[in-house]
C-alpha positions in Angstrom: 108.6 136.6 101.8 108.0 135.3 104.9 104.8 133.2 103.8 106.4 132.3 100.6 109.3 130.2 102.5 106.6 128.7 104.8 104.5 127.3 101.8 107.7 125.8 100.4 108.9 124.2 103.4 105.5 122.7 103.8 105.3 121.4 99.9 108.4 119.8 100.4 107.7 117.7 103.6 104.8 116.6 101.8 106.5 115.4 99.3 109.8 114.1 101.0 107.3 112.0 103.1 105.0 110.7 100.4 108.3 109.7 98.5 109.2 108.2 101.9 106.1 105.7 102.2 106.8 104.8 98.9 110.3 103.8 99.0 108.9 101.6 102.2 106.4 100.0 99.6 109.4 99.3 97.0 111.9 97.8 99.7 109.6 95.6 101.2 108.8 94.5 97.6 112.5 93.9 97.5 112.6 92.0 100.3 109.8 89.6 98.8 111.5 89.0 95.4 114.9 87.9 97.7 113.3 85.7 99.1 111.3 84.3 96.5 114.5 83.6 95.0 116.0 81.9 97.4 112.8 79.6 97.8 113.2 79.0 93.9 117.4 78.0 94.3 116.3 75.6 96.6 113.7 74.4 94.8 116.0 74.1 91.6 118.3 72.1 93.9 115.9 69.6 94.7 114.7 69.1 91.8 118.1 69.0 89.9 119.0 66.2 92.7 115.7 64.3 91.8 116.4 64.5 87.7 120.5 63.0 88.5 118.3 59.7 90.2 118.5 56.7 88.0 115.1 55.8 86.8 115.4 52.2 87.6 116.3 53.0 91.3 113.1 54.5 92.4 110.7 52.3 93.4 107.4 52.1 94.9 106.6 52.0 98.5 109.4 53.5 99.5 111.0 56.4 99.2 114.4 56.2 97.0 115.8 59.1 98.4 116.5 59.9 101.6 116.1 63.6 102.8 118.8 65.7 103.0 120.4 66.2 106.8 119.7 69.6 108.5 122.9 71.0 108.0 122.8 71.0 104.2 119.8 72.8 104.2 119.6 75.9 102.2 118.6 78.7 104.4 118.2 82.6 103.3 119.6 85.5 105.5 118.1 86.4 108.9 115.4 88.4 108.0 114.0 86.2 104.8 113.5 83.3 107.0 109.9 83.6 107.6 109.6 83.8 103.6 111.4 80.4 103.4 110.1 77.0 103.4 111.4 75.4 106.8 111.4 71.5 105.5 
């Protein structure tokens, strides 16, 4: 009886720690996707600024649109910075 509760406690922490590593592997999957999609909103902001620009204001030479100030740069939670482009 005795051995039969030992061998059941041991198959389960086996298994309650190999479902642990893999729940790791999915939430820091997770955490890629976020911020892959925050990359691609700002992205789609850009570029949904650049299509509103009158064709027959850009010109060569210079650039017809001035970059955005710092403080209306999108930025992503805390931890999904490093993910982010920092432009």
């Amino acid at each position: 009886m005795l051995v039969e509760v030992i061998v059941a406690m041991v198959l389960l922490a086996v298994a309650v720690t190999s479902l642990a590593a893999m729940m790791y592997s999915v939430s820091q999957s997770g955490m890629k996707a976020t911020g892959n999609a925050y990359r691609n909103g700002a992205l789609m902001q850009e570029v949904n600024r650049l299509e509103g620009v009158p064709f027959d204001s850009v010109t060569s030479g210079r650039p017809a649109i001035p970059r955005a100030p710092a403080s209306t740069r999108i930025r992503g939670p805390s931890p999904l910075q490093n993910l982010l482009p920092t432009w």
